[in-house]
N, C-alpha and C positions, 0 to 999 in steps of 0.2 A: 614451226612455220617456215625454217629456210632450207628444209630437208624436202618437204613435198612441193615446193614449185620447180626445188631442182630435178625431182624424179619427172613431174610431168612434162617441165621442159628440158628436153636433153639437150638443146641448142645450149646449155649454161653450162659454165667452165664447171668439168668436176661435175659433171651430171653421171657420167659412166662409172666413174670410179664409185660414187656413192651407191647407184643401181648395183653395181658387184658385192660391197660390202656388205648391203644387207642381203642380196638373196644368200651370200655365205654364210651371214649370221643365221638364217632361217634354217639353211640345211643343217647347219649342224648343230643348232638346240632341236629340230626333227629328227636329227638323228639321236640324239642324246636323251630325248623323249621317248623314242622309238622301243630304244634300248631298255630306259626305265621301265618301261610299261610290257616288254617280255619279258624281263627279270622279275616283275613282279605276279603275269598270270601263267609262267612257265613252270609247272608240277613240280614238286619236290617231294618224293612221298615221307610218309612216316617212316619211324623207327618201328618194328616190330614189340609188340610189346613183350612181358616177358611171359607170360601166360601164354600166349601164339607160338611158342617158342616148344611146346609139348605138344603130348599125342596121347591117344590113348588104341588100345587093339584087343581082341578079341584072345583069351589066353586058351592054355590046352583043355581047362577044365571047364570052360563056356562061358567063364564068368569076365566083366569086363575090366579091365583091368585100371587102377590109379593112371594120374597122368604121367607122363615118364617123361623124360626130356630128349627132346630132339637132335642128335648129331647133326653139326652142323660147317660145313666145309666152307662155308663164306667167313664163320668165324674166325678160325682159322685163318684162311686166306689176310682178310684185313690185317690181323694181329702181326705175319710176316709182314706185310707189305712196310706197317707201320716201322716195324725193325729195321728195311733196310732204308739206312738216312742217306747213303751215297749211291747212284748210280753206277758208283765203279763196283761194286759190292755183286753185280748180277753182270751177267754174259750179255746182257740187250737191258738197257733203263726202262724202255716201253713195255717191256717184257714180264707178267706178273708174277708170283710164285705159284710154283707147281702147286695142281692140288690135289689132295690127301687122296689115297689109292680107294678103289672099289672094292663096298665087301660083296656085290652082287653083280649080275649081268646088265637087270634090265631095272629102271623106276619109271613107271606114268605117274605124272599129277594130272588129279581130274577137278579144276574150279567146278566149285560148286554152289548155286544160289538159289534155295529155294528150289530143290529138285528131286524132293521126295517121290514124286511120281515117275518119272526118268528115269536116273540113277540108278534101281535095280536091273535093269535092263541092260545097260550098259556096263555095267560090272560084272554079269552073268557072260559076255561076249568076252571081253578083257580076260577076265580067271581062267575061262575055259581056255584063251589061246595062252596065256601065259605060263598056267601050268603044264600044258601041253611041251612047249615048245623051251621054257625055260627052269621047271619044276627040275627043283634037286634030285627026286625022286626017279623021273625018267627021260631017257636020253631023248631027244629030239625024234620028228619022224623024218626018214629019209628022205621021202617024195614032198613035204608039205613045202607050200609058198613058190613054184614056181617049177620041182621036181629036180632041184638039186642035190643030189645024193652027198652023205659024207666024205670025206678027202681026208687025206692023210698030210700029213707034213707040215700042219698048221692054215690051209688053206682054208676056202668057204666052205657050210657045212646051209643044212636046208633051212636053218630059220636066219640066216645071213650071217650070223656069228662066225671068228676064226677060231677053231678048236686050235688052244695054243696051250703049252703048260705055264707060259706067263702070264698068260691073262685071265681074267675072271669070266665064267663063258655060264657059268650056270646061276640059278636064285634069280628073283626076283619081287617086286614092293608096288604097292599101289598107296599113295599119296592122296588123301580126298580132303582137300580144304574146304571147308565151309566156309563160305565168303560170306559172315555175317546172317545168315540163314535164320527166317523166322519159323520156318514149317518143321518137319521131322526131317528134314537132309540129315542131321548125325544121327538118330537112331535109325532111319533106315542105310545107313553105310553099316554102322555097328550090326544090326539085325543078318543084313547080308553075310557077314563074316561068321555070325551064330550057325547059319545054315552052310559053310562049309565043311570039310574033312579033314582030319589030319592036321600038317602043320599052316595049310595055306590061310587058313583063318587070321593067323598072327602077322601073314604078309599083308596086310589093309593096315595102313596107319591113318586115323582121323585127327584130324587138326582143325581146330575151331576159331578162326578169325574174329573178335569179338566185333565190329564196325565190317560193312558193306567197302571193299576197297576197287573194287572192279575185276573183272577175268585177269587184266594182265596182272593185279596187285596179287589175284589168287596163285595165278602161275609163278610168277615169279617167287613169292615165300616161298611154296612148295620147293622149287627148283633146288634152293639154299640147302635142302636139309634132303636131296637125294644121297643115297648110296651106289647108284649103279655105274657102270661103265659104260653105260647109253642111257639117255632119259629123255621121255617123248611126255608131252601134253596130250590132253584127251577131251572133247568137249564130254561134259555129264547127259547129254542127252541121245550120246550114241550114233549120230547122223554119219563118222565116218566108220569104214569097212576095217574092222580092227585087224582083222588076220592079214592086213596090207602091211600092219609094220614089218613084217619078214623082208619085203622091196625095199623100205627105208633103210631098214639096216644092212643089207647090201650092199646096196647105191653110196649111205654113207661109207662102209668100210672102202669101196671102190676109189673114192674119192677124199679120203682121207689124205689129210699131207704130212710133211717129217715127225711132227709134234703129235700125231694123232687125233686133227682137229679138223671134222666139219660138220656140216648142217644137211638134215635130207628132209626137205618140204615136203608136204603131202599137196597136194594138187588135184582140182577139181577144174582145171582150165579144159583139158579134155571131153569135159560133158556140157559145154554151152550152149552145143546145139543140141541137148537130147531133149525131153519130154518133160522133165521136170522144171529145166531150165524155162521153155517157151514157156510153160503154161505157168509163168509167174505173171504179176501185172507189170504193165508197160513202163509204170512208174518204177517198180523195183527195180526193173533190167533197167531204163534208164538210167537211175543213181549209182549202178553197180557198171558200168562203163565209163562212167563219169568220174567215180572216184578211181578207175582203174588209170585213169588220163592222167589224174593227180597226181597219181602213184608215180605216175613215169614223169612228170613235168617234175616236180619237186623233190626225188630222191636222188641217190646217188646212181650210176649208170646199172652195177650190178642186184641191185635192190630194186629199179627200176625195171629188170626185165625177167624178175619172177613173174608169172601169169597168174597166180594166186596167192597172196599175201596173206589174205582174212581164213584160210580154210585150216579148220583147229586141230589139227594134226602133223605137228611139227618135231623130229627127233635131234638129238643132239650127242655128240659124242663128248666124255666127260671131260675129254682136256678141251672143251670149247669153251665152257660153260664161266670158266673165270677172265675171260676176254668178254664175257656178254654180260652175266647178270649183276655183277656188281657196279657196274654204271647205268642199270633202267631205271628209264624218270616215269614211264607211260605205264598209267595203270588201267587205261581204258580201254576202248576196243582197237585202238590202234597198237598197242605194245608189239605185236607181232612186227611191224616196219620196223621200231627201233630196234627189233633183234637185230634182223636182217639188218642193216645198216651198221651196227655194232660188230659186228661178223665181218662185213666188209671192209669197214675200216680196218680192219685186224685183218684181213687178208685171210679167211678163215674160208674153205671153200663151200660154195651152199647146190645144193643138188635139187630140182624141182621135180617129182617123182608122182605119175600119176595115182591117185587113187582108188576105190569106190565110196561113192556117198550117197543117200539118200536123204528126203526132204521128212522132218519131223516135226511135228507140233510140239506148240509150247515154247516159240522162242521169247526171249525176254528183248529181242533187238526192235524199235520203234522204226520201220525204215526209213520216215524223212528226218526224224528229228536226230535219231544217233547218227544219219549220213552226214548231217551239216555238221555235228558235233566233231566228227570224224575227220571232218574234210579244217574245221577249225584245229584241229589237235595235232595235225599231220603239220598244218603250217605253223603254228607256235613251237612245234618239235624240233621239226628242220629249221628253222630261224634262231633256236636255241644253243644247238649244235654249231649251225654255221659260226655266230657270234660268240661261241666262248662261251656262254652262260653256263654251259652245260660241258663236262670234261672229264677224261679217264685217267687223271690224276688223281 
């Protein structure tokens, strides 16, 4: 009773000082609330189980193979990290351990949910340019991706790669996680690999996620257990123009820095005004401007002025990969921001590269409800980060 005639009357000695005390007291159990209540709906994914942890492929004889277990360079990775107890122990404390060399050129991981009908399609494009341009069997074409001819002296060569004798320039893996898939997604991966030649069949490794984890959950396991010396994500439904990684990989080697570390975005900013863009509904292009605004209000400056975040063709050079994936919380459709952002903070340089894309049926995305979902995941993300919650220690 002698607390609130003095808040109403300020005229009463010790009216101010009371009115201060408590609006401090409210800010900061609000903030201490705040806090709680991120910490508590702020993602933390699972462990991988140890079944997800294998593959199985298509062997020489057609027949399919037991499960085999996965290489896996995060394993690794931790296990060092774990070892070193001092900072003095490494050349940079922020600085993580190296990670384990490349036995290949190139890995796509292709998430995959329920995409039996897709998936072939999109495999048949991937193979064809893969073998093409990375197959052990035949050198590269001279003219392909832009009309680059081979170079001598370690230079660029036509499918972006540096022919170098230190580095790994040929081979390559295709990665297909099943993200909990009820349909035929793994025998039709498996079936596609029956229908190949030679040894390319055994480069498809299927991995079966027992539980639905999201695109980012899918990409990111995948990422864990590449082998390549670049490794790009792929949606399963085909929508971007495969034979464009030859640009990515360029742009990234171009912009690569001391460590051998950047990002080359695929990019569909370039086609807003075309024909496929207009003739979406008003409401999509509205939500997709809108969350582009988000993008830029709430991220960091250089994450902020990618023009295409969401577009699923993103490559990575392999010494990037343990500055990024071993601190991803986002397994939904925003994973792609926290790369980018992980990257940035790491000083890791990102390249925005345009693409080709075309518009496919069959998507699984809801456009109001995963936009809000999106637009909610971006801000518990960055709020998680900002405050600590979340951290690359």
């Amino acid at each position: 009773m002698g607390l609130i005639p003095q808040i109403i009357d300020l005229q009463q000695p010790g009216a101010w000082k009371a009115v201060v005390v408590l609006v401090f007291s409210l800010l900061v159990f609000g903030a201490w609330a705040f806090y709680i209540f991120l910490y508590l709906v702020a993602p933390i994914p699972r462990a991988p189980l140890a079944s997800e942890k294998k593959y199985r492929i298509v062997e020489s004889d057609g027949n399919i193979s037991p499960y085999e277990d996965l290489p896996c360079w995060k394993d690794r990775h931790d296990a060092e990290k774990k070892a070193r107890k001092h900072p003095a122990e490494t050349d940079h404390p922020l600085k993580p351990p190296p990670i384990a060399k490349a036995d290949i050129f190139m890995s796509l991981v292709v998430p995959a949910f329920n995409e039996e009908e897709r998936l072939g399609i999109m495999l048949t494009e991937a193979v064809d340019y893969l073998e093409q341009e990375y197959g052990q069997s035949k050198p590269p074409k001279g003219q392909a991706n832009g009309g680059l001819k081979q170079r001598k002296g370690g230079e660029e060569t036509s499918n972006g790669h540096v022919a170098s004798s230190h580095a790994t320039t040929k081979g390559w893996e295709i990665l297909v996680v099943s993200d909990g898939s009820t349909d035929r997604t793994i025998d039709t991966a498996l079936d596609f690999a029956k229908s190949l030649k030679g040894t390319a069949a055994s480069n498809i490794r299927v991995i079966k996620l027992h539980e639905n984890r999201g695109k980012g959950g899918a990409v990111i396991h995948g990422m864990r257990h590449i082998r390549g010396e670049y490794a790009i994500f792929a949606d399963a439904d085909g929508a971007s123009k495969f034979e464009d990684l030859g640009k990515l990989v360029r742009e990234a080697k171009k912009f690569e820095d001391a460590e051998g570390r950047s990002v080359a975005v695929g990019s569909r900013a370039h086609l807003v005004g075309s024909e496929a863009v207009v003739k979406r509904s008003f409401l999509r292009n509205l939500l997709m401007h809108s969350f582009h605004l988000l993008i830029r209000l709430l991220t960091p400056p250089a994450t902020g002025a990618v023009k295409d975040t969401q577009c699923g063709f993103k490559l990575f050079s392999r010494a990037s990969l343990s500055y990024i994936v071993p601190h991803m919380h986002s397994e939904g459709w925003i994973f792609d921001i926290e790369m980018l952002m992980l990257a940035e903070s790491a000083s890791i340089p990102v390249v925005e590269v345009p693409v080709g894309w075309k518009e496919v049926k069959g998507s699984k995305l809801n456009v109001v409800w995963d936009s809000l979902g999106m637009a909610w995941g971006l801000f518990v993300l960055r709020a998680a980060w900002l405050l600590g919650i979340y951290d690359t220690d």
